[in-house]
NUKE-61523 format. One record per residue (C-alpha): residue in one letter; x, y, z. Coordinates in pm, 1 decimal. Layout:
BEGIN
<resn a&x X&y Y&z Z> .
...
This chain:
BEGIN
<resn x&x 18603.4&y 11129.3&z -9359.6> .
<resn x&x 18389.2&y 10853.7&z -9205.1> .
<resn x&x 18293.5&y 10859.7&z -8813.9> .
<resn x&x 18526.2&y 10639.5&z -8703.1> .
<resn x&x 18810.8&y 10827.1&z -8778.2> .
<resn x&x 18764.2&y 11074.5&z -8459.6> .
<resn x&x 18716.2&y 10918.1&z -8097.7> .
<resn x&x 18703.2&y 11015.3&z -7784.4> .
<resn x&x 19003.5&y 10823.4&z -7652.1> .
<resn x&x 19217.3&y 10968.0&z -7938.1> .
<resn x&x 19091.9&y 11321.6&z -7853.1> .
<resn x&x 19167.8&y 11279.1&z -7446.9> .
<resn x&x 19511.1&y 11135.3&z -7528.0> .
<resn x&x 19584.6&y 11370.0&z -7755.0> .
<resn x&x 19470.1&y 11658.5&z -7528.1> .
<resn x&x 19737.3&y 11441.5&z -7235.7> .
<resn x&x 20016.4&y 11458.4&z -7467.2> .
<resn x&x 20010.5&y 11852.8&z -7586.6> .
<resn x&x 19937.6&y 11972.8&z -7202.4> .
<resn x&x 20214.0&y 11682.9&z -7095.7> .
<resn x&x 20461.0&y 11837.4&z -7292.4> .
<resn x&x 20407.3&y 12187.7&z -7294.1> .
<resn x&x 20216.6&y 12322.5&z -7008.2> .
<resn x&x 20440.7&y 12557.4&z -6818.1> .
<resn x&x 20495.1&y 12757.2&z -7159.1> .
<resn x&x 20088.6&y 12732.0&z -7239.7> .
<resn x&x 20009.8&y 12842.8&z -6871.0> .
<resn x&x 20267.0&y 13094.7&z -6899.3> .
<resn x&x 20030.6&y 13247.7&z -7192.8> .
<resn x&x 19735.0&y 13211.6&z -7103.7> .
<resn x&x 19749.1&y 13312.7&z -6732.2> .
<resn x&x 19761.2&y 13734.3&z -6776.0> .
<resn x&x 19455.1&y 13673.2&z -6955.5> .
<resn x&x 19249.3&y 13423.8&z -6724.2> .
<resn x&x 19397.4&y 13386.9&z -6401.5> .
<resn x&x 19524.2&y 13773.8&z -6346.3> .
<resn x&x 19165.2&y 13872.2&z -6490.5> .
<resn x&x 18970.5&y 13618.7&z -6291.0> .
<resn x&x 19174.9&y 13755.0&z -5972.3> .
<resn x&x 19123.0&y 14160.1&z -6022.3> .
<resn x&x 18758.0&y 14085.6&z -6092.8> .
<resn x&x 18697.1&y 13940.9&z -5773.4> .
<resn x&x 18917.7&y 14170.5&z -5520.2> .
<resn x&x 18819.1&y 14473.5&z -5758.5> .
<resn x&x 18482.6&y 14329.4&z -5909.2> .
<resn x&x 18131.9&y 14326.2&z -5817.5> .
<resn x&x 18046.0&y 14059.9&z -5577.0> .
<resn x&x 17908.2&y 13739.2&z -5673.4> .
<resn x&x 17516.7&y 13736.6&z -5676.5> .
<resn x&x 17407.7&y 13456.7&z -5358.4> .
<resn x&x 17071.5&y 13422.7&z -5532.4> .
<resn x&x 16925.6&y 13449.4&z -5909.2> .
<resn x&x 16723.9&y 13730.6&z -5776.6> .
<resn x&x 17058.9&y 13936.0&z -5754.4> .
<resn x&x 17161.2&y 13842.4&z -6120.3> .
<resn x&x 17168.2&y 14183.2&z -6294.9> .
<resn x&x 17306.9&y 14244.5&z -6621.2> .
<resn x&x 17608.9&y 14454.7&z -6494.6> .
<resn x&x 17710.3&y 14128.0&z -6256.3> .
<resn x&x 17694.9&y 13940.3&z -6587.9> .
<resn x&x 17881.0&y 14110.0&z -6765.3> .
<resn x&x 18207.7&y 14177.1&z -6517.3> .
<resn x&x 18201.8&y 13816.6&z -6427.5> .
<resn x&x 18124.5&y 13628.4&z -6700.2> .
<resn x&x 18112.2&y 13856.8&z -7082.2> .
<resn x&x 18403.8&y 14033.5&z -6955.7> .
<resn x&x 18651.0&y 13737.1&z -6848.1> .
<resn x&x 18513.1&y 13524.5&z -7176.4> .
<resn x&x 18629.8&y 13818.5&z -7397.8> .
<resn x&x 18972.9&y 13897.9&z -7229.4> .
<resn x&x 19030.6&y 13491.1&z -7182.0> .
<resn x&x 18970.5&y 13393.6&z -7585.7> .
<resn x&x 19304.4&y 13557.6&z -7606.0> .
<resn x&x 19460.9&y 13286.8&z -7438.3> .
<resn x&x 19264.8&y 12961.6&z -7600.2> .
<resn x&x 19370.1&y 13190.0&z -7971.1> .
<resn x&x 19714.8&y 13262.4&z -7830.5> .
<resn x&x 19785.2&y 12887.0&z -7708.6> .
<resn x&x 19605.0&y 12758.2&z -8034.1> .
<resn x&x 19872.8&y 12969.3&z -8263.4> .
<resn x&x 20127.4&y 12784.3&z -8068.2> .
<resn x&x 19947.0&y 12409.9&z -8117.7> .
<resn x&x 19888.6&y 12492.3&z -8504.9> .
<resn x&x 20197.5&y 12693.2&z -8593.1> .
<resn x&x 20523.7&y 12501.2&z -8485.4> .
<resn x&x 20782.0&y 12696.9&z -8413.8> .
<resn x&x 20556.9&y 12995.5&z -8336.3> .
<resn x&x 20728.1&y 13200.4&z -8091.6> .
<resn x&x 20472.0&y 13334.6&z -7747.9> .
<resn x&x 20512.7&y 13689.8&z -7916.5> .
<resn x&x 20431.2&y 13560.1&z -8276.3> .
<resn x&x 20128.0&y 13352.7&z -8151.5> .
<resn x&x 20008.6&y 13629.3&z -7945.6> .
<resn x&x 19996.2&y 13855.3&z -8248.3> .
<resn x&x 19813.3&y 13606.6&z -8446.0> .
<resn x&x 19547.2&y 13610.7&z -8228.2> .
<resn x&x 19488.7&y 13963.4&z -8167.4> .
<resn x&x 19497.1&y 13968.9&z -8544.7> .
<resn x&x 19163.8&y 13745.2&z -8561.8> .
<resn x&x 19030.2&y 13823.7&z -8227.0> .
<resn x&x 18789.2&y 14053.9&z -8343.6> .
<resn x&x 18653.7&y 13876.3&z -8648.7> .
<resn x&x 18667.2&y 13506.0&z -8354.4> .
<resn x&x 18437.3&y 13788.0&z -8144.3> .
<resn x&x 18210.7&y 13812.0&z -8360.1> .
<resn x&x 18173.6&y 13444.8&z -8533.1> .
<resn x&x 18102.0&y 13333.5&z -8119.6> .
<resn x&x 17863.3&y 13635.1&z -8098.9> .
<resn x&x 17692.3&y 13480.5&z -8409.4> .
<resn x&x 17749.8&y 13091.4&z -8289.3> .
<resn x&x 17578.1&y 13201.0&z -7963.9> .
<resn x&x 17263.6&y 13257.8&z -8067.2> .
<resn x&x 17180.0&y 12907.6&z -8230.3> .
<resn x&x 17354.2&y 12779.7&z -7920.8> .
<resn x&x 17164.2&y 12966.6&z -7634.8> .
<resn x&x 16853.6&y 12857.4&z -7830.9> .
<resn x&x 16928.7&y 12513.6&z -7828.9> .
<resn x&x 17019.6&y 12535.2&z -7409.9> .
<resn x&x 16693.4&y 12755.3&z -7371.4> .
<resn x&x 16521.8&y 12490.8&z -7545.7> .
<resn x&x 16736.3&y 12211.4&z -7400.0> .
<resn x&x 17059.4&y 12122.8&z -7283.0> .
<resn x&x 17135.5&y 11842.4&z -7456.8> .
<resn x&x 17070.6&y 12064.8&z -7835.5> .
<resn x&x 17273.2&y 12326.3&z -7703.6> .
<resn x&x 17567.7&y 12084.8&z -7612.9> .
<resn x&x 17513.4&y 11950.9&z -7999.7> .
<resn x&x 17531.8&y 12266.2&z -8150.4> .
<resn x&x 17822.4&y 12383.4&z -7937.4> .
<resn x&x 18012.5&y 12129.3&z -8015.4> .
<resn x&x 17970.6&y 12124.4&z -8446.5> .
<resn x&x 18087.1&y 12491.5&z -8350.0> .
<resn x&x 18394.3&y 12428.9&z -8164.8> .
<resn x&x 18652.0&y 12418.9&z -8418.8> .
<resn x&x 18648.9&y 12821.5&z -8462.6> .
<resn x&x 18928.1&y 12891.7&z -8277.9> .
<resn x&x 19149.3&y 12670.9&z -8434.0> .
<resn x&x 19035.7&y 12773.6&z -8748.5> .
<resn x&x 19091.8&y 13199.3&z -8698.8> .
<resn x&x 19421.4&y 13062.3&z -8650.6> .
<resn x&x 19432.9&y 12822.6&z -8939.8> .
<resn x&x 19133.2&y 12860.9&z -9180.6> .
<resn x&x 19120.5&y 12983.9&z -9513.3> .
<resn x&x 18929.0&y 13211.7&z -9462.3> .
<resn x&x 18859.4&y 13386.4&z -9073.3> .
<resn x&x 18575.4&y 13624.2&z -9117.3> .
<resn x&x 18284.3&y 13530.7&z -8899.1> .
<resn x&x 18016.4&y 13353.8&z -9107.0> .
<resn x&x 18314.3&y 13088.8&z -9270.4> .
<resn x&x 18450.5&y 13011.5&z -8970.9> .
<resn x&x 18072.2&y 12912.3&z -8841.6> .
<resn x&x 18018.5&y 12742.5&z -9162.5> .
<resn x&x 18363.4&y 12588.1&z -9171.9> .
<resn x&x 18330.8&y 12445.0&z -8826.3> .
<resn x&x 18003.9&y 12263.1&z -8883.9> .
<resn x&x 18094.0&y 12098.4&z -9193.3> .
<resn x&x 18409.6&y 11986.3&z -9043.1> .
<resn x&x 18271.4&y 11817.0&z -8798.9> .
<resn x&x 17923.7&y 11676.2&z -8953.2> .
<resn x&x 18121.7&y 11329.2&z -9026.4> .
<resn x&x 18232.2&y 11331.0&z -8617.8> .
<resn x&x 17907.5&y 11438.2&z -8509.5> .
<resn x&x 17821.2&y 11252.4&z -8249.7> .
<resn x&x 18164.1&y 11116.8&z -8108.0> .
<resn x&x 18233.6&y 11470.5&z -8035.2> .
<resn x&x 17880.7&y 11555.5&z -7858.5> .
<resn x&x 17995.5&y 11233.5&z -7670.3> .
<resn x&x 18307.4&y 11405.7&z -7575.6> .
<resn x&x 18128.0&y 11717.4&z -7502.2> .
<resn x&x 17898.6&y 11574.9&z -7230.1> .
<resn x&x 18188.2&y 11415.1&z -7014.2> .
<resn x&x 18383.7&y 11763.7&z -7048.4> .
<resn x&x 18011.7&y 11858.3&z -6934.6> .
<resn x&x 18077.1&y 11649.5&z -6620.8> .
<resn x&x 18454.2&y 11729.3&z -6548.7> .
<resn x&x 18408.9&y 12059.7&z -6571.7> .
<resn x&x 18102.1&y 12016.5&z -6313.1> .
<resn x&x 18326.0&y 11759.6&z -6061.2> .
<resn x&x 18631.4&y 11992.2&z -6134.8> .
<resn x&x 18426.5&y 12287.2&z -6036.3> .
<resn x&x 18298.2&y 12168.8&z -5726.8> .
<resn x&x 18676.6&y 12010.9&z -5620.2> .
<resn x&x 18795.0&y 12352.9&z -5661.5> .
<resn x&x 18554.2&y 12568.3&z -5465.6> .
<resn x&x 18583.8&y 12301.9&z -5205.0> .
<resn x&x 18950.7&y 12337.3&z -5170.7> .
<resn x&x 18953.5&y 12715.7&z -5186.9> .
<resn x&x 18675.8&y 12716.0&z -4905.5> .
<resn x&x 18865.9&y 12525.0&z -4690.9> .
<resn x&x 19211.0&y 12712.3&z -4722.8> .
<resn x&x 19001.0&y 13018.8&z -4667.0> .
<resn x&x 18818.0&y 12856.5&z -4328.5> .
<resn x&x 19197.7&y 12760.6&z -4218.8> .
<resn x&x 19393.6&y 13109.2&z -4290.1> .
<resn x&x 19112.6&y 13251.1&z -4118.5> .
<resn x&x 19129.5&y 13011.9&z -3767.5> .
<resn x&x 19485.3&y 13153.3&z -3762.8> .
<resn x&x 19421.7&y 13483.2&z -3804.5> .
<resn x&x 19476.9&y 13534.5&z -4151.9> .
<resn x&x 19153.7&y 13669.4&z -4310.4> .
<resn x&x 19287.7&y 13904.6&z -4581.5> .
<resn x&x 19509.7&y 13573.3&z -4728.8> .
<resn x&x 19139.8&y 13327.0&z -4714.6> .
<resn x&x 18991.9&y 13553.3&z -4932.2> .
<resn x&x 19273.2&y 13604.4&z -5130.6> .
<resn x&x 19364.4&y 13213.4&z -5124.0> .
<resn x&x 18956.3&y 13116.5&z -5182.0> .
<resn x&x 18941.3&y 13339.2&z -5491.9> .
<resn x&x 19258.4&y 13143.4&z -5648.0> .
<resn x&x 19219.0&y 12789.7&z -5616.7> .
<resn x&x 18908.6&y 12852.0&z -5865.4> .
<resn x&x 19086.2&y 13082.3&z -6052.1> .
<resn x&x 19353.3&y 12816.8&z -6160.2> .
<resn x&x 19111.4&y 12570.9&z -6187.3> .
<resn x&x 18970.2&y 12831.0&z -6453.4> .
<resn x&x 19309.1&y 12894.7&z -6670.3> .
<resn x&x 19369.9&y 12498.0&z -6659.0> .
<resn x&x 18975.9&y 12485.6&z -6821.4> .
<resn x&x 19112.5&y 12767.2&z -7150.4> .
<resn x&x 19420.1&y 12553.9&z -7110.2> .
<resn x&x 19273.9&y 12225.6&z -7224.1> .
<resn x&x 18963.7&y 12390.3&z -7435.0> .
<resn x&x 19191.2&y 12519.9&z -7682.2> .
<resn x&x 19411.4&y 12181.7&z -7692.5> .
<resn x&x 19122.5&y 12033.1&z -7738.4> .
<resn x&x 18924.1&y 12206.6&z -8018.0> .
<resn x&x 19292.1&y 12154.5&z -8160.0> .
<resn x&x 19360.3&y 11828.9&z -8181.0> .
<resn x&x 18985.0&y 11782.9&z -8299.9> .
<resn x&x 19070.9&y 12024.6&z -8567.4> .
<resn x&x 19428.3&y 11798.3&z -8669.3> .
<resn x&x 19200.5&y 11455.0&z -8653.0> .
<resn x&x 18946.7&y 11653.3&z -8907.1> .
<resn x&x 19163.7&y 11868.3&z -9122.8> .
């Protein structure tokens, strides 16, 4: 497959067209695993550090390992429906807790050449992320699932689309950022109005949810994604 064959403009229209059509039944899915979690960690959770100094590992873990592990059900779930037409919600959802543990592991293993390459710097990390992004379309669709193929699988795949899809990767990079900061500026000020009327229980409630939606649309549109990369590759 030469380069040209993936492009950024395919993969964005592509992503339009999947979430266009079916994003009631994919948020339907995926929400009891991102937005339900992402809610009962932060009413029942510990609370979010204010500085770095307050970074422990047992914050890291209930806010970020935890949520990661509990939300890859969704992308896997949503990605069964993508990849398996006529995959029912029940059937997709028991594909992926079928490969969830052996998708576990291969993004235990993908992490560390990752986190080296972000240690190191961001822009290598961001490469190496994304020739690893098509293992969760391939638990679901692969030959073979266990951990090292699907690593081995995904960069192959995508060593002729290198460098279109690091392309794509660094403007998700920045909509992720800009959609980050819209959200956490809308929640804050619901929150600041529910409380000038009186309402302070609903702020919190209604601050903690904006970016909690904003959070299940990001699963929603990172498994589209790494699936219509995987169709344009396959």
């Amino acid at each position: 497959m030469s380069e040209q064959k993936l492009r950024i403009g395919e993969i964005w229209q592509g992503i339009v067209d999947l979430l266009r059509e079916r994003m009631g039944l994919f948020f339907a899915v995926a929400a009891p695993f991102t937005l339900l979690v992402d809610m009962a960690l932060r009413i029942f959770g510990p609370a979010p550090p204010a500085t770095m100094a307050d970074v422990t590992s047992r914050t890291l873990f209930w806010l970020i390992v935890l949520p990661g592990i509990i939300g890859s059900l969704a992308q896997l779930t949503i990605a069964g429906l993508i990849l398996r037409p006529g995959a029912t919600p029940r059937m997709a959802l028991a594909a992926a807790f079928a490969v969830w543990p052996s998708y576990l592991a291969a993004l235990m293993l993908s992490a560390l050449p990752s986190g080296l390459g972000f240690l190191l710097l961001l822009l290598p990390g961001l490469y190496i992320t994304a020739r690893l992004f098509l293992i969760v379309p391939l638990a679901l669709a692969g030959e073979r699932t266990d951990p090292l193929s699907l690593i081995r699988t995904s960069w192959t795949m995508t060593a002729p689309a290198a460098w279109p899809l690091f392309g794509f990767f660094i403007l998700g990079l920045v909509g992720l950022f800009g959609l980050g900061l819209i959200a956490g500026g809308v929640g804050g000020a619901l929150g600041s109005v529910l409380t000038l009327i009186g309402l302070a229980d609903a702020a919190q409630f209604a601050a903690g949810l904006v970016p909690a939606l904003a959070s299940t649309v990001v699963a929603i549109a990172t498994a589209a994604a790494a699936c219509v990369i995987y169709s344009r590759l396959a």
